[in-house]
C-alpha positions in Angstrom: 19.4 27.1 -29.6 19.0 29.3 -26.3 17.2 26.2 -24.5 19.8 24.0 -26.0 22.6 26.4 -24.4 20.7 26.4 -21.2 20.4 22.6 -20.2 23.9 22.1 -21.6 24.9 24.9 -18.5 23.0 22.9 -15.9 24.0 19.4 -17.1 27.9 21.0 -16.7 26.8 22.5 -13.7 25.2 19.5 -12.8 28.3 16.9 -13.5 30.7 19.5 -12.0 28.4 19.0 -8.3 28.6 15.1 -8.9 32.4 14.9 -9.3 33.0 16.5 -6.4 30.2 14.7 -4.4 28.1 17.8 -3.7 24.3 17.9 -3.5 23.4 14.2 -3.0 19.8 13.5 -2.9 19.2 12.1 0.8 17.1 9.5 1.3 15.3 11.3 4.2 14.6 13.9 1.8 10.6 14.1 2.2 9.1 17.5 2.1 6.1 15.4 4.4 7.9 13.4 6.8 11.4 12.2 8.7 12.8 9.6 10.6 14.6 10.3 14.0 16.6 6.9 13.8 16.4 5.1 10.7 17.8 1.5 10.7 18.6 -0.9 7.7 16.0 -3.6 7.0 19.1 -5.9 6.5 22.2 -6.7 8.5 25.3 -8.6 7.4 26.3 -12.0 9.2 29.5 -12.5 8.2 29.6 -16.1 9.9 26.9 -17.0 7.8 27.8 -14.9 4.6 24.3 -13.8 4.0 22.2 -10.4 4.5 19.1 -11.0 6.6 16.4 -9.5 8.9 17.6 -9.6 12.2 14.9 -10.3 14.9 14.8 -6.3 15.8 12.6 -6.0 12.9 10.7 -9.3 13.0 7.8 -7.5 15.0 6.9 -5.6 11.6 8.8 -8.2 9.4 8.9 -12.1 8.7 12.2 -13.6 8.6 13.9 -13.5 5.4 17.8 -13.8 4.1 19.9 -13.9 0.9 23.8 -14.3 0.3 25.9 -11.7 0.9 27.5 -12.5 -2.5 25.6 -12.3 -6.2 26.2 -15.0 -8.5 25.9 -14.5 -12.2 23.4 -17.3 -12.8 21.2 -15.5 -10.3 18.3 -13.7 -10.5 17.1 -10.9 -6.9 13.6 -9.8 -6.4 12.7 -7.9 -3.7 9.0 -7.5 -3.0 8.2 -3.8 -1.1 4.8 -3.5 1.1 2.5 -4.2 3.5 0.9 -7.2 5.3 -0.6 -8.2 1.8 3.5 -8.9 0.7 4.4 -10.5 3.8 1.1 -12.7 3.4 -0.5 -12.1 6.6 -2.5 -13.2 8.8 -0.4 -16.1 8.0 3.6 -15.1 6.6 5.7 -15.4 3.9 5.3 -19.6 3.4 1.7 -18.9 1.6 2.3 -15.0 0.3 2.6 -14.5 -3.3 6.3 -14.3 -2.9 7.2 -17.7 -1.9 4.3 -18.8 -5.1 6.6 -17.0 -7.2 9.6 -18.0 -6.3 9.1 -22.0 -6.5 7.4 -20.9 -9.9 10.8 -19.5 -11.4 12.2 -22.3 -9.4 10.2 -24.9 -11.5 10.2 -23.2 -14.8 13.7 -22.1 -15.2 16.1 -24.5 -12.8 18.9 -23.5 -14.6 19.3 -20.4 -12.6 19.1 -19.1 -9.2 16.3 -17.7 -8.2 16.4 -15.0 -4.8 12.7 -13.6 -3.9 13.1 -11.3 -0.8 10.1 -10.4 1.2 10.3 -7.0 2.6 6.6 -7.2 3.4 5.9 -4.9 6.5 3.3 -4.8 8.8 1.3 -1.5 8.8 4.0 0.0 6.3 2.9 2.9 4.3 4.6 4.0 1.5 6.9 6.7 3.3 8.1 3.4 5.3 9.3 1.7 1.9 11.1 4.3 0.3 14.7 4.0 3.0 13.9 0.2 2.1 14.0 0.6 -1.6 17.0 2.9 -1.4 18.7 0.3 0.9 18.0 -2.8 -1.2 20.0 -1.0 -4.3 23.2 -1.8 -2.6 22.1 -5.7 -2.9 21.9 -6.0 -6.7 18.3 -6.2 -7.0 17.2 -7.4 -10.9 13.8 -6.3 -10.0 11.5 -4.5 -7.0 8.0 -5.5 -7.0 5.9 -2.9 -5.2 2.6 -2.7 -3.6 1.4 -0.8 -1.3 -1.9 1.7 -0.8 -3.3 0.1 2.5 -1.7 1.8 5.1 -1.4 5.1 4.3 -3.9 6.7 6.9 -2.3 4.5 9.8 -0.1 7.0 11.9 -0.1 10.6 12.7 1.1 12.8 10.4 0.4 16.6 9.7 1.2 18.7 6.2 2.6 22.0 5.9 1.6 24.5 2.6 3.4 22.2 0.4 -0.3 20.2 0.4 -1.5 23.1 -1.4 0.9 23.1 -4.1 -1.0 22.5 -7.3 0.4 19.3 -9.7 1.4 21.5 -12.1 4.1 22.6 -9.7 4.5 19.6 -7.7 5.9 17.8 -10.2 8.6 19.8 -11.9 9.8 20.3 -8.1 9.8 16.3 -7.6 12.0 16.1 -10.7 13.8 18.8 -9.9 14.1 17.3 -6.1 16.5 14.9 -7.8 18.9 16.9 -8.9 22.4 17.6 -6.9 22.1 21.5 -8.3 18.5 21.9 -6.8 20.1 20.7 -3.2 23.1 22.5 -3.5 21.0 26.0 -4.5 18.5 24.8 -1.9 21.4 24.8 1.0 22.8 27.8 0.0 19.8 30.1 0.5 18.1 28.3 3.2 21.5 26.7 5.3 21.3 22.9 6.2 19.6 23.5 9.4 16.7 25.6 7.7 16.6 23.5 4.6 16.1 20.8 7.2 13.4 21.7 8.6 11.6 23.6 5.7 10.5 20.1 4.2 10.2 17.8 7.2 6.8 18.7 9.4 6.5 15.1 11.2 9.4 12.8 12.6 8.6 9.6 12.8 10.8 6.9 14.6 11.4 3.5 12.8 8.7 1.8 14.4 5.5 1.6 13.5 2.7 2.9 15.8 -1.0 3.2 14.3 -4.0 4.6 15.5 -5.4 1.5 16.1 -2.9 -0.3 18.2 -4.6 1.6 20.9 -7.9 0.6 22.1 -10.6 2.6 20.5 -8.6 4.0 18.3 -11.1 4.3 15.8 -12.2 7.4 18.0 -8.8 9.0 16.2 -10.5 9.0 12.7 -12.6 12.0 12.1 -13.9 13.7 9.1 -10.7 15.6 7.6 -10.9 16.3 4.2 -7.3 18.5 4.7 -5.9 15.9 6.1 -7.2 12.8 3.8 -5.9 15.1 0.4 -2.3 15.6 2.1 -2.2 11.9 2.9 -3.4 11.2 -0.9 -0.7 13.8 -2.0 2.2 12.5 0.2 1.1 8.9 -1.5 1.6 9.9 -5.1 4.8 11.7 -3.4 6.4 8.6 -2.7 4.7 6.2 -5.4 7.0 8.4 -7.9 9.8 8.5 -6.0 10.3 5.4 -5.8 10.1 5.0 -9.4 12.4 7.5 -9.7 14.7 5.8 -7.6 14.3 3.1 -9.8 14.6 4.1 -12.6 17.9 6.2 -12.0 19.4 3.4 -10.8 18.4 1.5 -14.2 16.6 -1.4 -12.0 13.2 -2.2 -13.4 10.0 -2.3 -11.0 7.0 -4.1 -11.4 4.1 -1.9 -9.6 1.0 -3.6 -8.3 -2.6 -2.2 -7.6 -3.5 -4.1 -4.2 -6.7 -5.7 -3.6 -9.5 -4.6 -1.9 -13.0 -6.2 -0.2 -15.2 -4.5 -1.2 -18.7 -6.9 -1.2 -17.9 -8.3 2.1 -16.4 -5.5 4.3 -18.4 -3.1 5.6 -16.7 0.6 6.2 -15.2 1.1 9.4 -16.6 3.9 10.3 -19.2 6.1 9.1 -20.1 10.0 10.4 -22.4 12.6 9.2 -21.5 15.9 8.5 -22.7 18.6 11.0 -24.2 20.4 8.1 -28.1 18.9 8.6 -30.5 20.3 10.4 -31.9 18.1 14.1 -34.8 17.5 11.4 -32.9 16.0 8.3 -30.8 13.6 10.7 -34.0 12.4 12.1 -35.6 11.9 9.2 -32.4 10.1 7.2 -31.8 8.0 10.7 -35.9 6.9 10.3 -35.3 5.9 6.6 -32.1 4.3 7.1 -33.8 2.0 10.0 -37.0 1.1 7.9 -34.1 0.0 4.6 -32.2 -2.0 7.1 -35.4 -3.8 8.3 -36.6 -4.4 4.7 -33.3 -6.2 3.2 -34.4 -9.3 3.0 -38.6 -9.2 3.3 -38.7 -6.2 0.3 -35.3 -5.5 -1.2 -37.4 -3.0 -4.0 -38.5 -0.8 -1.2 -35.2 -0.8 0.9 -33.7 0.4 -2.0 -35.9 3.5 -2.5 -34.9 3.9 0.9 -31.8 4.2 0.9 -32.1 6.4 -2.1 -34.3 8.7 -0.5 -31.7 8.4 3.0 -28.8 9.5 0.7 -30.6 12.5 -0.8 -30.4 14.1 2.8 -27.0 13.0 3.3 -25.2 11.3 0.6 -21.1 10.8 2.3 -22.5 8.3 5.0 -20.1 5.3 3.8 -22.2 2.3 5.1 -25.6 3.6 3.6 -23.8 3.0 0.2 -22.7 0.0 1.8 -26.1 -1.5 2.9 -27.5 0.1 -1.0 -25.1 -1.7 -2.5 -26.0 -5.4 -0.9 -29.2 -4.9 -1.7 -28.7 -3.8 -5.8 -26.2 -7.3 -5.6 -29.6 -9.1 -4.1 -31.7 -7.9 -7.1 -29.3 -8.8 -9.7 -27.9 -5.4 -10.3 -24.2 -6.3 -10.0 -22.9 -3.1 -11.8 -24.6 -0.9 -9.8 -24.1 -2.7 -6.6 -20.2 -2.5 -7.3 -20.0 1.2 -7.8 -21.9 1.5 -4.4 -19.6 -0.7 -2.6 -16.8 1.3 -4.5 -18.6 4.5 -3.0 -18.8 3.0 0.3 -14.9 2.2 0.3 -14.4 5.9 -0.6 -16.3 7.4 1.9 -15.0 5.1 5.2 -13.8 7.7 7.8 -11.6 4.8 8.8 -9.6 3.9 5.0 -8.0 0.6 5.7 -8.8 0.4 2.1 -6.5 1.8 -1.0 -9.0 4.8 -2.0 -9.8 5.2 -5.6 -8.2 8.5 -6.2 -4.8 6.2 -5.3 -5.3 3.8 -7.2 -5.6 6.0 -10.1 -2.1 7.6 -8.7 -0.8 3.9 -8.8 -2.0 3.7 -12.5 -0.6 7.2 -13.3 2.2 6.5 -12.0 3.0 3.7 -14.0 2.0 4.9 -17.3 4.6 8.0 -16.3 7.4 5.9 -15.9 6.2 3.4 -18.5 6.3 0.5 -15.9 4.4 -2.7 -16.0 0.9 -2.6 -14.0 -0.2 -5.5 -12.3 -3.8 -4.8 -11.4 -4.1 -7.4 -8.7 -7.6 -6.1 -7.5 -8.8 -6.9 -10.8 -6.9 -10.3 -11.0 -8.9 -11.6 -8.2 -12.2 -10.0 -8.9 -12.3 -12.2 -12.2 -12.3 -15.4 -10.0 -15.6 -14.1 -8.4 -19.1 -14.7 -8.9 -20.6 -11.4 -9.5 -17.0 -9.6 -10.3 -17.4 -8.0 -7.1 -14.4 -8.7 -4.7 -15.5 -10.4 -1.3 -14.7 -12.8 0.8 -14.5 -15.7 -1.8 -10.7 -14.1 -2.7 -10.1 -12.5 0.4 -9.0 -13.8 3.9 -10.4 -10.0 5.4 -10.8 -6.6 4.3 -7.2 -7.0 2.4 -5.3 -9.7 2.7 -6.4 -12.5 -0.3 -6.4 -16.4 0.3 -3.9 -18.7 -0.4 -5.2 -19.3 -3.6 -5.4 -15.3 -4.4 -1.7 -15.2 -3.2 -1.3 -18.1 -6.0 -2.9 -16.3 -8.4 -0.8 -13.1 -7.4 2.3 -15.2 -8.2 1.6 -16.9 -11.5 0.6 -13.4 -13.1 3.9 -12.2 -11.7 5.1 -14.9 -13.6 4.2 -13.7 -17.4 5.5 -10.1 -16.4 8.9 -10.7 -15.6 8.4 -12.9 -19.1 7.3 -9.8 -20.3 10.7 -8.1 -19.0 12.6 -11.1 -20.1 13.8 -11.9 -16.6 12.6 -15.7 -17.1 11.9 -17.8 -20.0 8.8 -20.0 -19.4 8.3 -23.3 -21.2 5.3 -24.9 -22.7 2.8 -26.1 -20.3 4.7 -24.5 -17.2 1.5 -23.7 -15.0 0.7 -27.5 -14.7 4.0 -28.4 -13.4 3.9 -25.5 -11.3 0.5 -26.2 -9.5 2.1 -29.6 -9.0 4.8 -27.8 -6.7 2.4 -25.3 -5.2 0.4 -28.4 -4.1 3.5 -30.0 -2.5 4.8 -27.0 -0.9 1.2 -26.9 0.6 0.9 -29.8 2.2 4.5 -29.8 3.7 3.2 -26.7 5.6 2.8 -27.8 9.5 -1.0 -27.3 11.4 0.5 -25.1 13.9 1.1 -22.3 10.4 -2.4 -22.6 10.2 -3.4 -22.4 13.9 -0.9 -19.5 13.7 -2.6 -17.6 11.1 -6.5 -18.2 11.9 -5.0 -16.3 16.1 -4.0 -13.7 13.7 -6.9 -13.4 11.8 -8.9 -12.9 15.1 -6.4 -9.9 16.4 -6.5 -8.6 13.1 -10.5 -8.3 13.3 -10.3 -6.6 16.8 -7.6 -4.5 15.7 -9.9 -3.2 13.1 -12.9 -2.6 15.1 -10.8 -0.4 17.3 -10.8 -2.9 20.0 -6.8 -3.9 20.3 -5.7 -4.4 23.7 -3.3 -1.5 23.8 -3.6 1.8 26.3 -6.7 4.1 25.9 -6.4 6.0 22.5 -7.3 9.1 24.6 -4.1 8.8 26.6 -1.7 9.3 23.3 -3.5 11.7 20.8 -5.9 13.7 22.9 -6.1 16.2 20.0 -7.3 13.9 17.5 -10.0 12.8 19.7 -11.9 15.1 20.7 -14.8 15.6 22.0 -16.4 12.1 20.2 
């Protein structure tokens, strides 16, 4: 009875603040980050009566619109994340959104059908929550989220709350939703001090990455502080914006991205300065004479690579290498947890790490939301269920037929929502449209995308054509 008489307190207290509009959550409220000029994704053309990217954003965004007025008979998607959304290195014509969307189109033409890409380039999670939050004014009947790519992209730093063990971080993300917590919050610490207590890096709406600079690879040390606060700030905003969500009674589909793992080798690698000038010679020896063996005695370059990673075992490409050569002998379960390993330890994560994508699954089994494990998904279509190149475009970004794949699956989850009903033998018809929207597609799309392919891969290797790395984060350089 006393805890009964307690939450019946706040929840007055609590209604009392909402009547009288006190307390609203902000947006901007991120104990990790801040914007200095946040802008909408979306900007009303009156002339044309339609919302729509204006060409502001397109540099991060492809072109994209929907009508500035809702009909009943229709249904709004709007698909949050990175590159992988917006389909690159091609665009939206071939991403898993436009699949879907001529699928609902074909299976269910009795309604209208609205799948909005907000697919951004380089866009981490912290970058998606303003657009979630904006899209809610748009009638959205579902968000469709993926992300995990991007997060190590840009320069951030975390204050003490990194520290904050999960058993307290998550009552105060629950409680972060409140209107009492913010109006208790600004009394003690005034809206100047509240301010900055949970904001330790502004960011401007722009995007800018390490590795738009050339070298920028030489910004990616080994940080183990830094890598858990970015992992923390991930979950952060993973469960906010199901929070968001689900407050605002719109359902979410959540997607685990896919990731290369047999056919992308890590990014970067670094030893620890731990060894002794005898222990790196000797693991640099043995690494050389496993390298040199691959193909002429795969048995020996495995023991190795074995005996390399007793002296240091966190050098991401000598799981890498171990891992190609377990795949040669046959030994595909083993080989995958080495790539897996490899993908983990990559001082440069381009890659989803595993301890996220066990956030993404957490995350949805907290807020009872359907998982679409999209990494899985495309690893079926493989030959040694080990995702590589036969799936994926790059180190990311699947093919058109993993986009396809991507789409149709999205397909039997909103059935599973009862957003669509889908009659018998709808995937034939559908691969009958898919095929026609294909080959409507122009060369120059094509052309287009292989360019992009090609920046992408320099881009990777550190090699973009932007201003020395050293002459915009000296500090994360170094000495390297």
């Amino acid at each position: 009875m006393a805890m009964l008489a307690g939450l019946f307190v706040f929840a007055v207290v609590e209604g009392v603040f909402w009547l009288c509009g006190l307390g609203q959550p902000d947006v901007d409220d991120d104990p990790f980050v801040g914007f200095s000029d946040l802008q909408p994704l979306f900007v009303h053309d009156a002339e044309a009566h339609e919302y729509l990217i204006p060409k502001s954003r397109q540099k991060f965004f492809a072109a994209d619109a929907f009508p500035d007025e809702k009909s009943v008979h229709t249904t709004r998607v709007f698909c949050l994340g990175g590159s992988t959304v917006q389909g690159r290195p091609f665009s939206t014509e071939t991403s898993f959104t436009t699949w879907l969307r001529l699928a609902l189109e074909t299976s269910q033409p009795d309604r209208r059908w609205e799948v909005v890409n907000c697919g951004g380039i380089s866009y981490a999670s912290y970058r998606l929550v303003p657009i979630l939050q904006e899209c809610l004014q748009y009638e959205p009947d579902l968000f469709v989220i993926c992300t995990g790519h991007n997060e190590f992209l840009e320069d951030r730093t975390y204050g003490d709350i990194r520290d904050i063990p999960a058993v307290v971080a998550m009552p105060h993300q629950w409680l972060a939703r409140t209107r009492s917590y913010h109006v208790y919050r600004s009394l003690l610490l005034g809206p100047s001090d509240e301010k900055s207590d949970q904001t330790t890096t502004v960011l401007t709406h722009a995007v800018e990455t390490f590795l738009d600079y050339h070298n920028g690879l030489k910004a990616f040390r080994r940080d183990e502080v830094w890598r858990s606060g970015v992992i923390r700030h991930f979950d952060f905003n993973l469960n906010r914006m199901l929070g968001i969500a689900r407050d605002a009674e719109v359902p979410v589909l959540l997607m685990r991205p896919p990731s290369n793992l047999g056919d992308t080798a890590p990014f970067k690698s670094e030893l620890r300065p731990t060894e002794s000038a005898e222990q790196r010679k000797n693991w640099r020896q043995l690494t050389a004479d496993a390298l040199s063996l691959l193909s002429s005695n795969p048995h020996e370059s495995l023991r190795l690579f074995d005996e390399a990673l007793q002296i240091h075992d966190e050098y991401a490409a000598t799981h890498f290498w171990r891992g190609k050569v377990l795949e040669s002998l046959g030994q595909f379960d083993l080989g995958r947890e080495a790539f897996v390993r490899a993908r983990d330890e990559d001082i440069c994560p381009l890659r989803v790490l595993g301890p996220m994508e066990r956030g993404i699954a957490a995350a949805a089994a907290r807020w009872n939301v359907p998982l679409l494990d999209a990494h899985e998904l495309l690893e079926q279509e493989t030959r040694h269920g080990i995702l590589d190149n036969s799936m994926l475009v790059d180190h990311v970004h699947p093919t058109f037929e993993g986009h396809q794949l991507i789409g149709l699956a999205l397909m039997t989850r909103m059935q599973d929502l009862r957003l669509v009903e889908l009659p018998d033998g709808w995937r034939s018809h559908v691969k009958t449209v898919f095929a026609q929207h294909f080959d409507l597609l122009p060369r120059i799309y094509f052309l287009r995308g292989e360019r992009n392919l090609d920046g992408l891969r320099y881009w990777t290797q550190g090699l973009a054509d932007g201003p020395p790395i050293e002459t915009r984060f000296p500090e994360r350089v170094g000495d390297e």
